[in-house]
C-alpha positions as a Markdown table, in Angstrom:
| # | Residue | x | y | z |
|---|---|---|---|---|
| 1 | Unk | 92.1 | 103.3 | 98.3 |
| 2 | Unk | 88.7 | 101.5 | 98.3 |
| 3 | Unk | 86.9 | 98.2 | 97.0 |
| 4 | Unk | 85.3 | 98.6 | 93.6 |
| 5 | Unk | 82.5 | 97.2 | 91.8 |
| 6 | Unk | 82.1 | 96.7 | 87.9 |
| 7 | Unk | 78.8 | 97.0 | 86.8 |
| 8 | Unk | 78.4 | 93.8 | 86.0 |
| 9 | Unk | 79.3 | 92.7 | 89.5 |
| 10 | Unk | 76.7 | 95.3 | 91.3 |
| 11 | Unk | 74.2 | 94.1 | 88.9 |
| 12 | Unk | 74.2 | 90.7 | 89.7 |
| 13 | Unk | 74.5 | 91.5 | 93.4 |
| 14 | Unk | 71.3 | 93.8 | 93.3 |
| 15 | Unk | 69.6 | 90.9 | 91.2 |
| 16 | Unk | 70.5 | 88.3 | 94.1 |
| 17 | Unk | 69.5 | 90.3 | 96.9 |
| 18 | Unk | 66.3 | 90.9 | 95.2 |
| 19 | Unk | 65.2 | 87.3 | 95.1 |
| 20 | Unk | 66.4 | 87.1 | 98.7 |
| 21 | Unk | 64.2 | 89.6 | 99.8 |
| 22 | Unk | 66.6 | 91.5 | 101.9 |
| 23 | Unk | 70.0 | 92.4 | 102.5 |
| 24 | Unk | 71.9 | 95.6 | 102.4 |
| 25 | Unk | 75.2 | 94.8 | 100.7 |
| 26 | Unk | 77.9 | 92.4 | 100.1 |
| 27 | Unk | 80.4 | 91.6 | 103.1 |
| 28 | Unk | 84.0 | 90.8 | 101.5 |
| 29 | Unk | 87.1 | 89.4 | 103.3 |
| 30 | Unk | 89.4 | 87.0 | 103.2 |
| 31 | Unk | 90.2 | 83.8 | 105.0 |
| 32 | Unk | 93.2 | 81.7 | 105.9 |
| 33 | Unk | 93.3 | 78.7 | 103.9 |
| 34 | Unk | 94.7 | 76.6 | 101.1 |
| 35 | Unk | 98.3 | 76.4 | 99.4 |
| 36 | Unk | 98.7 | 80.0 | 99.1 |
| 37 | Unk | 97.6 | 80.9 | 102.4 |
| 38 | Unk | 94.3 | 83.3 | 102.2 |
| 39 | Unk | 91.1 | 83.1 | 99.8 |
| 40 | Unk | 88.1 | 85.8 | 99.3 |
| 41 | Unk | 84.9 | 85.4 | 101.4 |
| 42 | Unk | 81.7 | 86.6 | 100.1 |
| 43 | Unk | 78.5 | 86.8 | 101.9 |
| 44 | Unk | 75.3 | 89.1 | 101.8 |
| 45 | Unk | 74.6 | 91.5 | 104.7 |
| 46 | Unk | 71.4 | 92.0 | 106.4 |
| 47 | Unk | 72.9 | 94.0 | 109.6 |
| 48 | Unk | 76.8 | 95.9 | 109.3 |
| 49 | Unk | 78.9 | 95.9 | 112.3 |
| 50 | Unk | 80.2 | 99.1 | 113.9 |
| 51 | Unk | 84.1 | 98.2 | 113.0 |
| 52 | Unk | 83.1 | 97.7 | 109.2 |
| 53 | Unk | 84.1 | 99.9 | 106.5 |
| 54 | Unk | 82.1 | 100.6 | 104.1 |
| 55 | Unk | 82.1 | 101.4 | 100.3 |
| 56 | Unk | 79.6 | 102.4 | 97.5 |
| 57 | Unk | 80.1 | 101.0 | 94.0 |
| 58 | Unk | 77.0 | 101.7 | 91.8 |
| 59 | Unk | 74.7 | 101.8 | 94.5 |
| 60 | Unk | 75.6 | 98.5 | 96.1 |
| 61 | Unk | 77.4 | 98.7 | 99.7 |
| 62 | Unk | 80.3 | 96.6 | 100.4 |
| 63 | Unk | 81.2 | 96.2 | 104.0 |
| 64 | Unk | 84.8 | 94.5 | 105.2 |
| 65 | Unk | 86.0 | 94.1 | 108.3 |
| 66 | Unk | 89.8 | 95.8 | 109.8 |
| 67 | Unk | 91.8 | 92.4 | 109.8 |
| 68 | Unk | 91.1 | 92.0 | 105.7 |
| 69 | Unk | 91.1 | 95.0 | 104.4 |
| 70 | Unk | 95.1 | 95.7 | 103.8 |
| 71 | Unk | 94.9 | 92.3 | 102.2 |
| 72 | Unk | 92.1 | 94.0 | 99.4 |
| 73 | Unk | 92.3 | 97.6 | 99.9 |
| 74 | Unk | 92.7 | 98.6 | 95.5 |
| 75 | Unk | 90.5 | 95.0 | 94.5 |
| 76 | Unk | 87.9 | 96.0 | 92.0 |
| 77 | Unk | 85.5 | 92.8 | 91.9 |
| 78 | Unk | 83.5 | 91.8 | 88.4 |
| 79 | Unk | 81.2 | 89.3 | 87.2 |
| 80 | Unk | 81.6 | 87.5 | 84.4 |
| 81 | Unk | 80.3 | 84.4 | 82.6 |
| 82 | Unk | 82.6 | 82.0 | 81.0 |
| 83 | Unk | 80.5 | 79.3 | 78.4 |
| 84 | Unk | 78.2 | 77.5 | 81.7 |
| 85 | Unk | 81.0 | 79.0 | 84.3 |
| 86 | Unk | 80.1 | 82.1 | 86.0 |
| 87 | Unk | 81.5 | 83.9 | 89.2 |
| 88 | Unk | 83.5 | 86.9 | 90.6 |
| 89 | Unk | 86.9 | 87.6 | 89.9 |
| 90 | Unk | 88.8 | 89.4 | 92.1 |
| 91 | Unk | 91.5 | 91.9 | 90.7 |
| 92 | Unk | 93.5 | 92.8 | 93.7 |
| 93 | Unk | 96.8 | 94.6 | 93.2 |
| 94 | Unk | 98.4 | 93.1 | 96.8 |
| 95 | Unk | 98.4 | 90.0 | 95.1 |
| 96 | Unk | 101.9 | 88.3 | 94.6 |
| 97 | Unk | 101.0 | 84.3 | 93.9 |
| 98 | Unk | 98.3 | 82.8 | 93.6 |
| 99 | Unk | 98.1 | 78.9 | 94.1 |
| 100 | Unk | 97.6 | 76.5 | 91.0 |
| 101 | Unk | 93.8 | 76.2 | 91.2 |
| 102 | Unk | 93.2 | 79.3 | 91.8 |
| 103 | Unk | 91.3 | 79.1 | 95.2 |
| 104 | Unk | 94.2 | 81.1 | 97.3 |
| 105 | Unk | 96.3 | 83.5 | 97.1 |
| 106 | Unk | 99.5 | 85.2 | 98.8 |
| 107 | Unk | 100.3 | 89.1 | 99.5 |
């Protein structure tokens, strides 16, 4: 399996990493935290470590590290805008609850 991009989600990555000024991809994981028990971690790359693996989704890299990637191996990130709401959302098929406010979730 991989991690996917939507369009949407590659082009709003490129656009921020532009306006940084560097960066060569988006470093996803996930963290222990919260009701449910893990949450996604986003942050922009500037160097990759030799342990990441990495994956191309319409030319933006995404880099994740071997303790969360059988939590999102299959997630296929997107973009989207909501009225003045906007953010990722995370479709990952390991998921089996996810907390009340959204912010965790539970393989």
């Amino acid at each position: 399996m991989a991690i996917t991009l939507t369009e949407k989600a590659a082009k709003h990555i490129n656009r921020y990493m532009e306006r940084r000024g560097k960066g060569i991809g988006l470093r996803f994981g996930v963290r222990t935290t919260g009701c449910s028990g893990l949450a996604y971690k986003l942050e922009y790359v500037d160097e990759s470590a030799s342990e990441d693996s990495v994956f191309e989704s319409h030319g933006v890299k995404v880099f994740v590290d071997p303790k969360s990637l059988p939590y999102i191996d299959g997630t296929e990130l997107d973009f989207a805008r909501e009225g003045l709401n906007e953010g990722f959302k995370f479709h990952n098929p390991n998921v089996k609850d996810e907390c009340g406010c959204g912010e965790s979730f539970r393989i």
